[in-house]
Backbone as a chain_set.jsonl record, in Angstrom:
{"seq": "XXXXXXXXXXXXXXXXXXXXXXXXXXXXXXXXXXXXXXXXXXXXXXXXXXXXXXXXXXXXXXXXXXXXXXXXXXXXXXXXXXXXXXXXXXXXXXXXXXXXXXXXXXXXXXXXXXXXXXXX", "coords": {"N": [[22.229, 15.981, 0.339], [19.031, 15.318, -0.655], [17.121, 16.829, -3.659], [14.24, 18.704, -4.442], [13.292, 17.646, -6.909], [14.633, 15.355, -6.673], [12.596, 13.91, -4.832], [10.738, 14.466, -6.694], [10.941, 12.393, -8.316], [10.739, 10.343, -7.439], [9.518, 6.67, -6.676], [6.754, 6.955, -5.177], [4.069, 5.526, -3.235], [0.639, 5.694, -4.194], [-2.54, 5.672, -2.827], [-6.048, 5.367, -3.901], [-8.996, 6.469, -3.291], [-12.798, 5.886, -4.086], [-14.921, 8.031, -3.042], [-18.057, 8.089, -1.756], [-19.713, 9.058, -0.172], [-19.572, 11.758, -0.531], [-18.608, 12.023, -3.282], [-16.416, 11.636, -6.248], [-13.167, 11.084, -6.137], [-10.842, 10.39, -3.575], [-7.231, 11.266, -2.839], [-3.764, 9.981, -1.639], [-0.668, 9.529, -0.494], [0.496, 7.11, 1.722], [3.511, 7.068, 2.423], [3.802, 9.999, 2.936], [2.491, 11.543, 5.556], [-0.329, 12.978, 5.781], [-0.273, 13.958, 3.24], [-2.524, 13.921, 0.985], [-5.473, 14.452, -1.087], [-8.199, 14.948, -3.376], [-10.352, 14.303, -6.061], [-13.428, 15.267, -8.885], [-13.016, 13.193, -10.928], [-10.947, 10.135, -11.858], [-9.264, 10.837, -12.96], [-8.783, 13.429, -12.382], [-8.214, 13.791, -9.322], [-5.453, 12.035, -9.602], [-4.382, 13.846, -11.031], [-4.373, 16.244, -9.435], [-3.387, 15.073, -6.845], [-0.461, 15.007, -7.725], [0.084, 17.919, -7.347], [-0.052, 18.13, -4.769], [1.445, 16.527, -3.551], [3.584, 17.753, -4.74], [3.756, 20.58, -3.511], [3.598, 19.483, -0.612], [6.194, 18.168, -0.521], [7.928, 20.303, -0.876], [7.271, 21.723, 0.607], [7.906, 20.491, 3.711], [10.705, 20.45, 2.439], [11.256, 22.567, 3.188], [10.757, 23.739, 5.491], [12.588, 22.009, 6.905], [11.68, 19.196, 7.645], [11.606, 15.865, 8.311], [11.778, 13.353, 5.213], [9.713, 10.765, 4.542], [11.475, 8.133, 2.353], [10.112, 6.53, -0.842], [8.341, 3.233, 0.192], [9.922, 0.047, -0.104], [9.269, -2.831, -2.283], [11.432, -4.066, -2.757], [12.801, -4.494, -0.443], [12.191, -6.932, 0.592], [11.388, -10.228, 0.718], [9.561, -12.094, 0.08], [8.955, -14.481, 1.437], [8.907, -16.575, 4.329], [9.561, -18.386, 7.133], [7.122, -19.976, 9.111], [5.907, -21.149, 12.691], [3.977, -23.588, 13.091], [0.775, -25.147, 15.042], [0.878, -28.746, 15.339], [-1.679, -30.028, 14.777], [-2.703, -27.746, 13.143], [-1.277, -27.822, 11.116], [-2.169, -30.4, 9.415], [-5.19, -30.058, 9.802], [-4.692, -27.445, 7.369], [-3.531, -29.088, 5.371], [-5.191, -30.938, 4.851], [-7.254, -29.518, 3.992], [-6.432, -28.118, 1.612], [-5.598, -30.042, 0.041], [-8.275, -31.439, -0.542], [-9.159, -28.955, -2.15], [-7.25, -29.163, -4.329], [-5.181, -27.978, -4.33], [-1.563, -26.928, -3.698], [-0.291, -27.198, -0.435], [0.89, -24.628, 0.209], [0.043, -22.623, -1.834], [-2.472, -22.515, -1.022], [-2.544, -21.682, 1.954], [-1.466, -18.81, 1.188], [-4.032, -18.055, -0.225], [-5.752, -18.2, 1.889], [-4.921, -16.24, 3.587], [-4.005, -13.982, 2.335], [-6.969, -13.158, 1.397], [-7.725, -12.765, 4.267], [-6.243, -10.526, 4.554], [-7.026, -8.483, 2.922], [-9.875, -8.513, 3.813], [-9.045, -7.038, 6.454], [-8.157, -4.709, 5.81], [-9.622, -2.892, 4.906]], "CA": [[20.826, 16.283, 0.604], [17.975, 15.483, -1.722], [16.603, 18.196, -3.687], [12.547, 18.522, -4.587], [13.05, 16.877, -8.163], [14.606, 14.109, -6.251], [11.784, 13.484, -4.374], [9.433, 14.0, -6.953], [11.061, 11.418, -9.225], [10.875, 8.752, -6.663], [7.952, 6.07, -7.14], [5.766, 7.255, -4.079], [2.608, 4.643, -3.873], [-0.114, 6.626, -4.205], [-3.697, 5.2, -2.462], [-7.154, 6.401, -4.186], [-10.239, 5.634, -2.845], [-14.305, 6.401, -3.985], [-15.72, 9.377, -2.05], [-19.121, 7.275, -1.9], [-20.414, 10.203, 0.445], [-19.283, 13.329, -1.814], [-18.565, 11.838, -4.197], [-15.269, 11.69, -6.707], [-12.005, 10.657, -5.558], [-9.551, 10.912, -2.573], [-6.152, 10.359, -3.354], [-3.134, 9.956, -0.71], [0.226, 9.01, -0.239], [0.979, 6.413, 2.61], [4.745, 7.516, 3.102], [3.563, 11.432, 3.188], [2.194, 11.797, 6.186], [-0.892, 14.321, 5.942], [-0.305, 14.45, 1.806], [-3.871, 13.948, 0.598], [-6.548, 16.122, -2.155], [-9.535, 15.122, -4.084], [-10.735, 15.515, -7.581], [-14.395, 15.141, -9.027], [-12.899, 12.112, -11.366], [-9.919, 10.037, -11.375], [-7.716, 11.705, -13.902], [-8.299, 14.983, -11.88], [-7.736, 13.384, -8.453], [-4.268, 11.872, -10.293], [-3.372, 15.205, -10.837], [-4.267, 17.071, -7.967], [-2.061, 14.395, -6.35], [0.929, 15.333, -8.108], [0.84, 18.921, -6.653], [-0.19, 18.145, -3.654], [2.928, 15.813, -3.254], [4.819, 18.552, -4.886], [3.232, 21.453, -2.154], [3.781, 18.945, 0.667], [7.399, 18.169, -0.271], [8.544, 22.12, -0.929], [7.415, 22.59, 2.499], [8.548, 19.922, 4.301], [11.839, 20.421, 2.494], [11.404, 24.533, 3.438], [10.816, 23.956, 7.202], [13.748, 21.169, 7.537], [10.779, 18.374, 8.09], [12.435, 14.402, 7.664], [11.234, 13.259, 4.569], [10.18, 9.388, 4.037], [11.417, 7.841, 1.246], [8.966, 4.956, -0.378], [8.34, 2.057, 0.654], [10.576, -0.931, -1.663], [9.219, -4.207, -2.258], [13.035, -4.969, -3.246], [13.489, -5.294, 0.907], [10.627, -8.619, 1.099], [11.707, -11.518, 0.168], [8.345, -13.13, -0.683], [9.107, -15.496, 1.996], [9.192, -16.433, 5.994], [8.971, -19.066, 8.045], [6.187, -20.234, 10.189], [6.023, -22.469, 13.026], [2.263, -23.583, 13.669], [0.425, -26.49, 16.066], [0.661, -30.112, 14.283], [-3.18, -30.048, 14.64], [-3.183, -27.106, 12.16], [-0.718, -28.013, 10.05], [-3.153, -31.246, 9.472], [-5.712, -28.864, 9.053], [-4.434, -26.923, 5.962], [-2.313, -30.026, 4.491], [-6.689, -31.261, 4.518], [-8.163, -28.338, 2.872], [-5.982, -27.776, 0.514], [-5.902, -31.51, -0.431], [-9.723, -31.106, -0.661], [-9.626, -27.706, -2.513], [-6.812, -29.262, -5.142], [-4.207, -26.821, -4.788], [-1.029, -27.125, -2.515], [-0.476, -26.058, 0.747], [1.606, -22.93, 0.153], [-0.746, -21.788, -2.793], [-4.053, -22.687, 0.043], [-2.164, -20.631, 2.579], [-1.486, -17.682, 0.547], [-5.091, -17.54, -0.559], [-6.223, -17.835, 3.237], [-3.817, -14.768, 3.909], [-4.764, -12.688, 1.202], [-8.001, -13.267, 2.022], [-7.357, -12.103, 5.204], [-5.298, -8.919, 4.522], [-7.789, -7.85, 2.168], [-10.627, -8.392, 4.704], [-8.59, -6.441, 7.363], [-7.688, -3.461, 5.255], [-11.09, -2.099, 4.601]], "C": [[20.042, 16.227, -0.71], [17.552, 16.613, -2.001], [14.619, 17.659, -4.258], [12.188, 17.272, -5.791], [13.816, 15.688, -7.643], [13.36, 12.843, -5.975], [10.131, 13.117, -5.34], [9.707, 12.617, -8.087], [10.687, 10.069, -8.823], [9.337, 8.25, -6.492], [7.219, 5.901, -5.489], [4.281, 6.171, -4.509], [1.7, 5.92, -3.3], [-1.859, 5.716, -4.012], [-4.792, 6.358, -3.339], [-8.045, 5.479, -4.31], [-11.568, 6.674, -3.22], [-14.71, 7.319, -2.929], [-16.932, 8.318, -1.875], [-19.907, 8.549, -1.313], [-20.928, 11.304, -0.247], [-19.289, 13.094, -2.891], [-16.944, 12.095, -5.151], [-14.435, 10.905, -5.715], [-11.17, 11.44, -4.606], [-8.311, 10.276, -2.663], [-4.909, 10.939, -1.837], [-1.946, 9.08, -0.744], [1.017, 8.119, 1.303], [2.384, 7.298, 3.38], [5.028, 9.069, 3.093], [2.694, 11.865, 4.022], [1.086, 13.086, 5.781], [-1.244, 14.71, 4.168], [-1.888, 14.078, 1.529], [-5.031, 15.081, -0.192], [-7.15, 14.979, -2.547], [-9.604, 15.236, -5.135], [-11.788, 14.631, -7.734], [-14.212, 13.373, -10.127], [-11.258, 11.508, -10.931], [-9.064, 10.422, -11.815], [-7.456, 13.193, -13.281], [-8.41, 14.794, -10.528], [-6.577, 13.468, -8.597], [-3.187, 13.009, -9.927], [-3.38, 15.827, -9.972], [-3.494, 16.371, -7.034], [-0.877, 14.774, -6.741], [1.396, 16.496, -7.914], [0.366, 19.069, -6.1], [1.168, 17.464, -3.248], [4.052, 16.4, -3.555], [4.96, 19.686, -3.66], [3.883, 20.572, -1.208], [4.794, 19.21, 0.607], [8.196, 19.439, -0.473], [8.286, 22.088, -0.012], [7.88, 21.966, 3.282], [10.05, 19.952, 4.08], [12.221, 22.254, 2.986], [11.5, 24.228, 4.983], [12.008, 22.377, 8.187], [12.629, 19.929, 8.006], [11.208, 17.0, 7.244], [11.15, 14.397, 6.611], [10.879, 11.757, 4.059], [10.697, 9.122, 2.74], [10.315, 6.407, 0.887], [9.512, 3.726, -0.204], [9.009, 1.319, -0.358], [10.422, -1.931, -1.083], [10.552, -4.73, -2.484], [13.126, -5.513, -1.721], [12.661, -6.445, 1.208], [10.598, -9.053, 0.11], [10.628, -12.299, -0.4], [8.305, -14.283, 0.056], [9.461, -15.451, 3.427], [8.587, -17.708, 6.766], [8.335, -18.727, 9.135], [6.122, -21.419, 10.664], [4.105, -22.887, 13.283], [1.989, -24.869, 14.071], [0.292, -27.83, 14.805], [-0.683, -29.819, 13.703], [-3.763, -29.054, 13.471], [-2.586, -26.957, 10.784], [-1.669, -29.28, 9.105], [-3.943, -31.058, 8.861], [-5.907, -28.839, 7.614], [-3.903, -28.053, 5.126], [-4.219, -30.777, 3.921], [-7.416, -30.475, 3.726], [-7.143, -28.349, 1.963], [-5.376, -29.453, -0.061], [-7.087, -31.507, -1.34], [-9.965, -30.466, -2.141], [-8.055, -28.113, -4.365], [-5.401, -28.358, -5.529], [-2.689, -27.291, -3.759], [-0.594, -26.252, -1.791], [-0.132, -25.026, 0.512], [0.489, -22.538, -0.836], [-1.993, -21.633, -1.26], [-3.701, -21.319, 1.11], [-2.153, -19.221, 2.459], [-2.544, -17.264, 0.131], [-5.725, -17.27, 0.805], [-5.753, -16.667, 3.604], [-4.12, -13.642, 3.158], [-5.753, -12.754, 0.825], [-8.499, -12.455, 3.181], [-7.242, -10.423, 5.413], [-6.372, -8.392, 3.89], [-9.463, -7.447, 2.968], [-10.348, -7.315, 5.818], [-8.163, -5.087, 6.921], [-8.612, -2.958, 4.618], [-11.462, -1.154, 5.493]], "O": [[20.313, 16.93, -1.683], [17.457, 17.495, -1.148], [14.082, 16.555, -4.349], [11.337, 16.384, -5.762], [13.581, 14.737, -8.388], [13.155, 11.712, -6.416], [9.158, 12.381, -5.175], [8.779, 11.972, -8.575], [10.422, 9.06, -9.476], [8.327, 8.921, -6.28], [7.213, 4.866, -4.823], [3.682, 6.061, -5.579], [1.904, 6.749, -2.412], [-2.329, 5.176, -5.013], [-4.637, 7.571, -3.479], [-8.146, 4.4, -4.894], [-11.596, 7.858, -2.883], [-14.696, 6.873, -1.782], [-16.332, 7.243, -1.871], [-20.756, 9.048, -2.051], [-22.064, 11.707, -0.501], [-19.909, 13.81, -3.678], [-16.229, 12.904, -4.559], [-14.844, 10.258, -4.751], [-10.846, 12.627, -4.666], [-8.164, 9.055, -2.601], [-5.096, 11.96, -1.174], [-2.135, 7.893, -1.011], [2.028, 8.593, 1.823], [2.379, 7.928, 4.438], [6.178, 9.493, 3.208], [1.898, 12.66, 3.523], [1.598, 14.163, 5.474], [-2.139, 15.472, 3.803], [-2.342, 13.991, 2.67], [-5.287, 16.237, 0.142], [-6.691, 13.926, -2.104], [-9.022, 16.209, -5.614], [-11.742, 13.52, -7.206], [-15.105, 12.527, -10.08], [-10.512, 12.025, -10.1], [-7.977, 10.451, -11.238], [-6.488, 13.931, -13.464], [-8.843, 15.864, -10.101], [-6.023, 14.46, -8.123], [-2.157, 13.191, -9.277], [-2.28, 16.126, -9.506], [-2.828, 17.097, -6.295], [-0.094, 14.885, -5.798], [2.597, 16.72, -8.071], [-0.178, 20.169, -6.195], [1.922, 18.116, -2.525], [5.171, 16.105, -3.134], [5.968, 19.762, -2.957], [4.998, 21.011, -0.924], [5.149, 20.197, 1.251], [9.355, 19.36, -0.064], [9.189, 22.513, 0.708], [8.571, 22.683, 4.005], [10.798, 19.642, 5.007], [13.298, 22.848, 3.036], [12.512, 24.602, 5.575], [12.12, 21.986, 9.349], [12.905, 19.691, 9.182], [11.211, 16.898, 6.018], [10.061, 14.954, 6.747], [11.629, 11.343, 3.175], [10.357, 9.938, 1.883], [9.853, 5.587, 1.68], [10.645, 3.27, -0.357], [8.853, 1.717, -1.512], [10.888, -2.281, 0.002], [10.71, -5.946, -2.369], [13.439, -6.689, -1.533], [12.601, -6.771, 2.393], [10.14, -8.736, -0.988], [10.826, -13.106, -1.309], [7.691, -15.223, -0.448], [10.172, -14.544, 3.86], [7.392, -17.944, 6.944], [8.547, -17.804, 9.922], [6.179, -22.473, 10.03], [3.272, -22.083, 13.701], [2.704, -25.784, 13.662], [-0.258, -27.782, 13.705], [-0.898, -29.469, 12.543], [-4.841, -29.247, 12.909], [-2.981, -26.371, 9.776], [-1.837, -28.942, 7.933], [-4.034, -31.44, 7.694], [-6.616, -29.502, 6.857], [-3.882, -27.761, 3.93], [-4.414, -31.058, 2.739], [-8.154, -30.875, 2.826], [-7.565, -29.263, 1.253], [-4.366, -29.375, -0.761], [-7.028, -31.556, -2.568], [-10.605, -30.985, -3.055], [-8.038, -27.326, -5.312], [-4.822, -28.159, -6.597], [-2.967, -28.194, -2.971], [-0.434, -25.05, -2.006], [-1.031, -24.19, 0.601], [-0.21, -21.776, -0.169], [-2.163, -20.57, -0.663], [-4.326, -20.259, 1.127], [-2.644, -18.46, 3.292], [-2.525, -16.049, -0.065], [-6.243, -16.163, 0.955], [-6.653, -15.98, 4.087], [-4.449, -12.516, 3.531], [-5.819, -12.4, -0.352], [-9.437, -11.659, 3.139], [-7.82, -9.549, 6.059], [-6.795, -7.494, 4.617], [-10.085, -6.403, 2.767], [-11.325, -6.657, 6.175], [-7.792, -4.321, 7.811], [-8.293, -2.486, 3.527], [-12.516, -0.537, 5.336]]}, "num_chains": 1, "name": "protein.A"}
């Protein structure tokens, strides 16, 4: 069984986003359900993150509550086939002709393009 200084060693991603409303920062851990605090800048957001993630995990490890571990880019490969219609393979093999780059780079900018659009 993990103990607290396990958990806090382990590289937790840590989200922090502009208040725009209130103002300052909100900071939050994805794979801590509920973990989340505040601070008026970002160095005292930062920190108020780091014992808030310590608070969370003392209690979750006090009341027997599973604990994720983070997320690891080690498991994604960076890679996956796709099958897609001739007509759009065509397509992209055209724009990114066009645009000077090749397909896989064109793709990957359409996509992360995308993701970045969709995660707002």
């Amino acid at each position: 069984m993990k103990t607290l200084n396990d958990y806090m060693g382990m590289p937790y991603h840590m989200e922090i986003v502009e208040d725009k409303e209130e103002g300052g920062f909100v900071v939050s851990y994805p794979d801590l359900p509920g973990c989340i605090t505040c601070g008026e800048t970002i160095e005292n957001a930062v920190a108020n993150a780091m014992d808030a993630k310590k608070a969370w995990l003392k209690a979750a490890l006090e009341d027997g509550i599973e604990i994720n571990e983070p997320d690891n880019l080690e498991t994604y490969s960076g890679q996956f086939k796709l099958r897609i219609p001739r007509s759009l393979h065509r397509s992209l093999a055209e724009h990114s002709k066009k645009e000077g780059v090749s397909m896989n780079q064109y793709c990957v900018y359409l996509l992360s393009k995308n993701d970045a659009a969709y995660s707002k």
